[in-house]
N, C-alpha and C positions, 0 to 999 in steps of 0.2 A: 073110771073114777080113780084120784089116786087120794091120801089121805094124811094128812099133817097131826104130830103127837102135839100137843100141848097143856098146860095146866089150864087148870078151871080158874083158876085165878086170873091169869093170863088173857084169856079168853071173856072173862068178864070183865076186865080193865082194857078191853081194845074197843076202840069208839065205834059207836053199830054205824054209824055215817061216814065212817070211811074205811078204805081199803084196810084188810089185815095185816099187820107188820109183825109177823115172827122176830124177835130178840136178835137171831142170826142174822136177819138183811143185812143190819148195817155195820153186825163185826167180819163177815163171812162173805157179803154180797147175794146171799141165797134165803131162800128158805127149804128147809129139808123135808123132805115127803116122801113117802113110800107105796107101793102097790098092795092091794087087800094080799095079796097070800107074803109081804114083805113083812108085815107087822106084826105078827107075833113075835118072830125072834130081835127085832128091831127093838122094839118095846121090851121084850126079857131082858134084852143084851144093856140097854141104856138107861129103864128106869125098874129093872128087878124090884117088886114089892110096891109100889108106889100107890098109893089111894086115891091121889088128885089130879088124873088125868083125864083128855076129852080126845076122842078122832073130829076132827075137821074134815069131812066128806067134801073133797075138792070136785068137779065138773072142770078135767083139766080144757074141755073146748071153749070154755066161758072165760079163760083165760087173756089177758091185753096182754101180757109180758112174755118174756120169752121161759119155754120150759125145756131143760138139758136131760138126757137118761144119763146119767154120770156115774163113774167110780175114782173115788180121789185116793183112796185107799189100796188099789192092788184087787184082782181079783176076774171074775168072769161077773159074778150082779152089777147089774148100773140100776142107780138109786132116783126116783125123779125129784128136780133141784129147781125151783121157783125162782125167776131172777127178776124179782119186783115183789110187791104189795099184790095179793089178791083180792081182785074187786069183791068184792060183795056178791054179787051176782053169781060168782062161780059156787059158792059156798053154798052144799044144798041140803049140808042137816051135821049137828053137831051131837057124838053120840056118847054115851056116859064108856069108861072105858074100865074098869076097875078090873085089879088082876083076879088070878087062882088063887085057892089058897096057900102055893109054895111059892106065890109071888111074879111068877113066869103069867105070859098073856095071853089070850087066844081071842083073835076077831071076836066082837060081838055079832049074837047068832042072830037077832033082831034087826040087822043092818041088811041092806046092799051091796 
């Protein structure tokens, strides 16, 4: 499983009848996602404090598109990068993500 941040807003304004379109696709070409032990500091590092966010629990085998382990920044982590719209079908549970109370995140213990 790898796992996509995005708002609840977001994620309630994406059509349930078609594929998911992260904001990134079509400035970026990608969508950005990360592996469970990647998100906590992913999620510190980029939405420090935030109350409106959701994990999109991707099934990257259910995937049509091509997926990259990537580092465009430098470094030894490679990040996994969605280069398309995720079907629907990959998508197999959206989980409430809310930070600590110093704002920083830690997987929800409730998940997979």
């Amino acid at each position: 499983m790898i796992f996509h941040i995005a708002t609840l807003t977001e994620w309630e304004h994406a059509p349930d009848t078609e594929p998911y379109q992260a904001a990134s696709l079509p400035t970026e070409g990608f969508i950005h996602c990360s592996t469970r032990e990647q998100i906590p500091a992913v999620a510190s590092r980029f939405y420090h404090g935030r109350t409106d966010l959701v994990l999109i629990r991707i099934n990257e085998a259910h995937l049509d598109v091509p997926l990259r382990f990537e580092n465009f920044e430098g470094g030894e982590e490679r990040y996994p990068h969605i280069y398309g719209p995720i079907p629907r079908s990959a998508i197999t549970g959206i989980l409430p993500f809310p930070p600590e109370e110093d704002g920083t995140f830690r997987f929800p213990e409730t998940s997979a």
